[in-house]
C-alpha positions in Angstrom: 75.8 136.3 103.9 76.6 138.7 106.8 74.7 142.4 106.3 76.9 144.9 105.3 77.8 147.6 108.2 78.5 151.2 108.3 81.8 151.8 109.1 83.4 155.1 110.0 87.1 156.1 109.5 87.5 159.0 111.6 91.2 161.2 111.6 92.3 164.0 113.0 92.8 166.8 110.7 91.3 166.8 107.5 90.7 163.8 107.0 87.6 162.3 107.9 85.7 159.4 106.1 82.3 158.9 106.9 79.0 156.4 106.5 81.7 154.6 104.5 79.7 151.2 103.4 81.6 148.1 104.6 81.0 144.8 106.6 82.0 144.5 110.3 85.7 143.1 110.6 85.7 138.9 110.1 87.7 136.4 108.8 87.4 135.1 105.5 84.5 133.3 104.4 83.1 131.3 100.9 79.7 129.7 100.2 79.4 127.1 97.7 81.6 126.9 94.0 81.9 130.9 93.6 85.6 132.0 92.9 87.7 135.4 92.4 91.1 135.4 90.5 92.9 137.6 88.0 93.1 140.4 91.0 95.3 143.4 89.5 95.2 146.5 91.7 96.4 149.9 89.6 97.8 147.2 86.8 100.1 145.7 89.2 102.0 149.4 89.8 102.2 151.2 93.0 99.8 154.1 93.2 102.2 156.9 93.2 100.5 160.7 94.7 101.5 163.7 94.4 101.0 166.7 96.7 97.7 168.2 95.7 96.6 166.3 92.2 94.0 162.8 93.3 94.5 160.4 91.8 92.4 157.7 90.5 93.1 153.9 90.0 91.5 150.8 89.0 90.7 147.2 90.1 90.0 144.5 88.0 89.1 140.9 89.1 86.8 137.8 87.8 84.2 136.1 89.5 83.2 132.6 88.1 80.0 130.6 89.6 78.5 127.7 87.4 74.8 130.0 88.1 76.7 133.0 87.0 77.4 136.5 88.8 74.6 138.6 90.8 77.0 141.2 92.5 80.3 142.4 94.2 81.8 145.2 95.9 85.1 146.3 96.7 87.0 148.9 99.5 90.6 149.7 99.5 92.0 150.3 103.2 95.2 150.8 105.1 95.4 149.3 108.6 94.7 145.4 110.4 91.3 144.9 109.2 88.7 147.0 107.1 86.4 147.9 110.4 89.5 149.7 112.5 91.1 151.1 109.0 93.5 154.2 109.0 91.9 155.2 105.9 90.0 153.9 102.9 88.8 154.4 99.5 85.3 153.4 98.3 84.5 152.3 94.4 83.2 155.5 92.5 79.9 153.3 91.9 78.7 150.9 94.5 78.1 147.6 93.6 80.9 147.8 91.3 80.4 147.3 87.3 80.6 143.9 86.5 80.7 142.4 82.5 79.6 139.4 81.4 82.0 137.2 79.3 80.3 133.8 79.5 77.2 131.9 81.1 79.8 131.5 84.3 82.3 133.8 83.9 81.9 137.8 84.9 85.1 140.2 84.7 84.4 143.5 87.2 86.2 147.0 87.2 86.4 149.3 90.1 87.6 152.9 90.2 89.2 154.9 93.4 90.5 158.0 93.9 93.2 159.1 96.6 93.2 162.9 97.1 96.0 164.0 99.0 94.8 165.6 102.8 91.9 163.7 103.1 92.3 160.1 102.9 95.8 160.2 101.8 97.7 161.8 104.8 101.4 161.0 105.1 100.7 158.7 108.1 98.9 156.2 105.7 101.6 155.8 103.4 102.6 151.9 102.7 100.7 149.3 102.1 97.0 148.6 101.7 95.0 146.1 101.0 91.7 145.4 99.2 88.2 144.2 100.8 86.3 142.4 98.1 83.1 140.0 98.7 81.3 138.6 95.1 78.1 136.9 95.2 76.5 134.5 92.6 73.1 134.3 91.3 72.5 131.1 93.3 73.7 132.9 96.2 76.9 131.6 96.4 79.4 134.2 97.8 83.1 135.0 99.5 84.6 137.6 101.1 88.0 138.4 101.5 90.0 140.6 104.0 92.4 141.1 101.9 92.0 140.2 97.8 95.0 142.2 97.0 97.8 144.1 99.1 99.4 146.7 97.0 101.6 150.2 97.8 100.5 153.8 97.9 103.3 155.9 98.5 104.4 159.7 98.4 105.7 160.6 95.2 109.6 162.0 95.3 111.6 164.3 92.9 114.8 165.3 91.8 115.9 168.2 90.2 117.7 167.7 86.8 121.6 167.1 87.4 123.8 169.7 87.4 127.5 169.0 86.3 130.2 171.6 87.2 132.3 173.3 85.6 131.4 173.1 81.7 133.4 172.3 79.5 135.9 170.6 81.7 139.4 169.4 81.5 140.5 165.7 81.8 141.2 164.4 84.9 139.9 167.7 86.6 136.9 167.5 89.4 133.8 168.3 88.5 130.7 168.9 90.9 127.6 166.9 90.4 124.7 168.2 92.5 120.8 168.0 92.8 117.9 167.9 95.3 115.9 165.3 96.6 112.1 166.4 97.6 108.8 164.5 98.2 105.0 165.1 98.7 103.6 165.8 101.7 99.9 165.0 101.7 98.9 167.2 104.6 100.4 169.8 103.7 100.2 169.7 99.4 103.7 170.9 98.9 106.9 168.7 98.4 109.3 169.1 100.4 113.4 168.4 101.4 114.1 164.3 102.2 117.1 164.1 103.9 119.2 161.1 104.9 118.3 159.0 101.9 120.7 156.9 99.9 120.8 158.1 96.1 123.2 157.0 93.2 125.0 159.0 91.0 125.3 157.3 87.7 127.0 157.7 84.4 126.6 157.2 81.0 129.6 156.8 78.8 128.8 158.9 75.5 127.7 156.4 72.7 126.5 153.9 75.4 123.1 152.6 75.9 123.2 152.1 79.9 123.8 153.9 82.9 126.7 152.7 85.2 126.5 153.7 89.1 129.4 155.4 90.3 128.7 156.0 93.9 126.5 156.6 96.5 125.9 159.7 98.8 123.3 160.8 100.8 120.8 163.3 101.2 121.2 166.3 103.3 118.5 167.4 105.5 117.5 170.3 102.8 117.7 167.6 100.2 120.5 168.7 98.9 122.4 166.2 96.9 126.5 166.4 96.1 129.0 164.5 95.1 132.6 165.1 93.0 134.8 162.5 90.5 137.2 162.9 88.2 136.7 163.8 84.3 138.0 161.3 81.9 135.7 160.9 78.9 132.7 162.4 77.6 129.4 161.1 78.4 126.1 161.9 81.4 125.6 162.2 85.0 122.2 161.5 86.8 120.8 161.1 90.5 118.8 158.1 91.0 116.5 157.5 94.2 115.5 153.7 95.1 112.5 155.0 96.9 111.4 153.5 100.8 108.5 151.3 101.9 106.2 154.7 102.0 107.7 156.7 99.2 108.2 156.1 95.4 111.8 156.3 93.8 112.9 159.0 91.3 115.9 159.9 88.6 117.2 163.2 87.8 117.3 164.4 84.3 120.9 163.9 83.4 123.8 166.3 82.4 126.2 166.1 79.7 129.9 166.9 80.4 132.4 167.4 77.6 135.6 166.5 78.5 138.8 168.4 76.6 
């Protein structure tokens, strides 16, 4: 088995992770019977962060060797490979907490914690992936780059719908605005996303499910806006899909009461 490296994520700004324990970048590799499954990063979610709260996540796996678990170790990064990462998280303990459930069979845990400006910065949202390397009592052992690829994105609000005017007449317009904001990391305030497609939705009163009615876009402020008719009684809501490096949101709905 390779001896473990230091490795130094370095990024400008306040973000700077150093004398960060992980191997020097290789391809896979596996000695012998050993085996890692069940991967779950974050229970199979995306890890969703706010402006200024960390938050902390968990990663659960199995290692199975017929002489029975001796260690392992795991690194969340974002980049090509673990040695030239954008940024990473190491476990809270190091090697990781590992439970024995039979003579062969081990189930491991794994916490991390992404605190916005440091090594969550806005150019890191997206995708990482999970460094992982289990070794067996015989010393059996494998590595992998990548155990699990998983999404950390910025988290995105809307404010509560606003239907205009109150109580309104059937068949008149009505107004239905609200604003579309997400974290920023280096900065630990949300602020306007512009340009992004959001539905307006309705729910007809005494219905169970919201229907979309259209779809409008984001102004640079964040400013959302759109008009229909009035016919019966029921809710409006904004909903946002999310991107590839931020997390979707829905807007509390209004009621309108049509006369």
């Amino acid at each position: 088995m390779h001896k473990r490296a230091t490795l130094g994520v370095v990024v400008t700004g306040a973000l700077a992770l150093t004398a960060l324990a992980a191997p020097a970048a290789q391809a896979d590799e596996k000695y012998g019977n050993i085996k890692v499954t069940s991967v779950s990063v974050n229970g199979g979610k995306a890890v969703v962060v706010g402006a200024k709260a960390k938050k902390t996540i968990t990663l659960k796996f199995t290692v199975t060797d017929n002489s029975g678990h001796r260690m392992a170790t795991a690194y969340l990064y974002r980049g090509a490979n673990i040695d030239t990462a954008d940024s990473a998280a190491s476990p809270s303990k190091d090697p990781i907490t590992c439970k024995k459930v039979t003579s062969t069979k081990s189930n491991c845990t794994a916490s991390f914690t992404f605190t916005p400006n440091y090594n969550a910065i806005n150019s890191v949202a997206g995708t990482w992936k999970t460094w992982a390397i289990a070794q067996a009592k015989d010393y059996d052992y494998v590595q992998k780059d990548n155990l699990k690829s998983f999404k950390v994105l910025r988290a995105a609000q809307l404010a509560g719908a606003n239907a205009s005017p109150e109580p309104v007449a059937k068949g008149a317009t009505i107004t239905v605005t609200s604003k579309l904001t997400r974290a920023n990391w280096n900065t630990g305030v949300n602020g306007a996303l512009g340009g992004q497609p959001v539905q307006l939705q309705f729910k007809k009163a005494g219905a169970t499910a919201y229907k979309t009615v259209k779809t409008v876009n984001s102004a640079s402020t964040g400013a959302v806006s759109s008009t229909v008719k009035a016919s019966v009684d029921g809710t409006y809501r904004y909903v946002f899909a999310g991107t590839s490096t931020t997390a979707g949101a829905t807007a509390t709905g209004d009621t309108i009461d049509v006369k």
